[in-house]
C-alpha positions as CSV (number, residue, x, y, z in Angstrom):
1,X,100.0,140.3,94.9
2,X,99.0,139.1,98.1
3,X,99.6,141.1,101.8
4,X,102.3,138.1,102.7
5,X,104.0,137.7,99.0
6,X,104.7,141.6,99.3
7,X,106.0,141.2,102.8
8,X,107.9,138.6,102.0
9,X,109.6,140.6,98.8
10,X,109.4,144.1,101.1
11,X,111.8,141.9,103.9
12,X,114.5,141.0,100.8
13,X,112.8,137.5,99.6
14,X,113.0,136.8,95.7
15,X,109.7,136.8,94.2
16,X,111.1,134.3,91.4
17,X,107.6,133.9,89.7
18,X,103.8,134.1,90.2
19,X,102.0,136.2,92.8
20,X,100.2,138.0,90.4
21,X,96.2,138.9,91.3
22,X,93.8,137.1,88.2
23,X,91.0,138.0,89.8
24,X,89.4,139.1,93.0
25,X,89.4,135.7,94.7
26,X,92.5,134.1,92.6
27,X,96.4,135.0,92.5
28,X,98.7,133.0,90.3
29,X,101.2,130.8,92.0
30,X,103.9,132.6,93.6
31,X,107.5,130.7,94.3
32,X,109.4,132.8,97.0
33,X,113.6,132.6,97.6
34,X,114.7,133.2,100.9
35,X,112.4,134.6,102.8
36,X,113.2,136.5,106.1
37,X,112.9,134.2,109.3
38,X,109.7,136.8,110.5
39,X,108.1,137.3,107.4
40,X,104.4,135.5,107.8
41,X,105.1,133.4,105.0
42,X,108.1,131.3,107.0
43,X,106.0,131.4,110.0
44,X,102.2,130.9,109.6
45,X,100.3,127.9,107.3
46,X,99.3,129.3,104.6
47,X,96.3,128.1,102.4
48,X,97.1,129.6,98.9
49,X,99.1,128.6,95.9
50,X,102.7,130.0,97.5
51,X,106.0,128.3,98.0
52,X,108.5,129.6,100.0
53,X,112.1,127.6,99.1
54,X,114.8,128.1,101.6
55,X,118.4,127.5,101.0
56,X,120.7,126.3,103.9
57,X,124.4,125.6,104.8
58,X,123.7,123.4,107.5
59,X,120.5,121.4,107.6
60,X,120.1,122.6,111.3
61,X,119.4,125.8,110.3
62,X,116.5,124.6,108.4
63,X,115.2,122.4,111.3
64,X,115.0,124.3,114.6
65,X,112.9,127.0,112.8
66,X,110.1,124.8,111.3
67,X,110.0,122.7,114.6
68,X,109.3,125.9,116.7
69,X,106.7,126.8,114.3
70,X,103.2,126.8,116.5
71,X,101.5,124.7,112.9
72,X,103.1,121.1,112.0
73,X,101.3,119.5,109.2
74,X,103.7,117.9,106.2
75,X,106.4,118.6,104.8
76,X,108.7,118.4,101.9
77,X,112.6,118.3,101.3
78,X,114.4,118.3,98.0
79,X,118.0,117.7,98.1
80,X,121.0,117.4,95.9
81,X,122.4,115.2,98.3
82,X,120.3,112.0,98.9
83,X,122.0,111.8,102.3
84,X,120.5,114.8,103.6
85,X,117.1,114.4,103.1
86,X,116.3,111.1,105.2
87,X,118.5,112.6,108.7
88,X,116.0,116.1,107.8
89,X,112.8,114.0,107.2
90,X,113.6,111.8,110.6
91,X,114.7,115.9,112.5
92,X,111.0,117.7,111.0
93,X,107.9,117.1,113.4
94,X,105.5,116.8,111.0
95,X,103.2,114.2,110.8
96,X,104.6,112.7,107.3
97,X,107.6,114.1,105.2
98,X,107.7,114.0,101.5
99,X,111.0,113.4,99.7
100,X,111.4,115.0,96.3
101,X,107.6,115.1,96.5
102,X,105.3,117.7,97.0
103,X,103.0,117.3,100.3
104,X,100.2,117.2,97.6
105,X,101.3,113.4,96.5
106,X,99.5,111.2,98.6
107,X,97.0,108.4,98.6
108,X,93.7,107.3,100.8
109,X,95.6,104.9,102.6
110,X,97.9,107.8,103.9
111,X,98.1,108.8,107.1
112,X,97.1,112.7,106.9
113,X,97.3,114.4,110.3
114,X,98.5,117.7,111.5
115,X,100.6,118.3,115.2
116,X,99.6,121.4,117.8
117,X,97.8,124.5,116.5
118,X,97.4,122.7,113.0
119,X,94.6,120.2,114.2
120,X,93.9,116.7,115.9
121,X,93.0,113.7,114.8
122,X,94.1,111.9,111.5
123,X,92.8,111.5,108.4
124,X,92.7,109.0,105.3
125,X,90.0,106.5,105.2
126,X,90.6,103.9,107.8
127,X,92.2,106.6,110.5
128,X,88.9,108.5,110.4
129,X,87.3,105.7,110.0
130,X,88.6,104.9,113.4
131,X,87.8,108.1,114.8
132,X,84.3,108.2,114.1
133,X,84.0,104.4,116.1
134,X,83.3,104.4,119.6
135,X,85.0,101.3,121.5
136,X,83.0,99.3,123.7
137,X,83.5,97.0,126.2
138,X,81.5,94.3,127.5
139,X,83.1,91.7,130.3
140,X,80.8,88.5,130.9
141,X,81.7,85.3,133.3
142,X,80.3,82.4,132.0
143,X,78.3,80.5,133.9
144,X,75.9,77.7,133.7
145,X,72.5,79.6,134.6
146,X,70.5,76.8,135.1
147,X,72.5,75.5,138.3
148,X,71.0,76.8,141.4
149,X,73.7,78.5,143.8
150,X,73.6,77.6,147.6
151,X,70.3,75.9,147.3
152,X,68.6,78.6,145.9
């Protein structure tokens, strides 16, 4: 098990599957209920096959937390009520918000962009294709050359 999954569990989270180490470099998927608000799972990005699913009351709960988060990549909300989901996509700052998707659905033609601490710039072929050009421009009165000016 990973240092954060046995945080999360050691600060009362629900370690509902996964977690365990295969191998040196691999751990299997690990899906984490209700971890605490300071655990580093609920408040660092993570790059590793973990989930951490939080249940709510009152969708504000959910939102001030992952705005104040210093990382703001994408997210995803899953709701039993398709009301809620649209008002929490429109409250997140992240740069795109999956609904009843996972953040690993998307496409080329996607924006893919992380906010603050997570990075700058955006990716998918033509937004970095549009990074890597460097605008240029070139202002030219027309005028007939030939035609002296003032007698000369």
């Amino acid at each position: 098990m990973s240092d954060w999954t046995r945080e999360a569990a050691g600060k009362g989270a629900v370690l509902a599957t996964g977690g365990e180490q295969l191998s040196e470099t691999m751990l299997r998927p690990a899906v984490l209920l209700d971890p605490a608000p300071d655990a580093k799972i609920a408040t660092e990005e993570v790059f590793g096959s973990v989930v951490a699913i939080f249940g709510y009351r009152d969708v504000a709960e959910l939102i001030s937390p992952a705005n104040a988060l210093p990382t703001a990549f994408q997210a995803s909300v899953f709701a039993q009520d398709i009301d809620i989901a649209p008002r929490a996509a429109d409250r997140l700052d992240a740069s795109a918000v999956m609904i009843s998707h996972s953040t690993a659905d998307r496409t080329d033609w996607m924006p893919f962009a992380g906010r603050r601490e997570s990075g700058y710039g955006t990716g998918g072929i033509p937004y970095t294709m549009r990074d890597m050009m460097q605008e240029k421009m070139i202002l030219m009165r027309r005028k007939d050359w030939r035609q002296p000016t003032n007698g000369r």
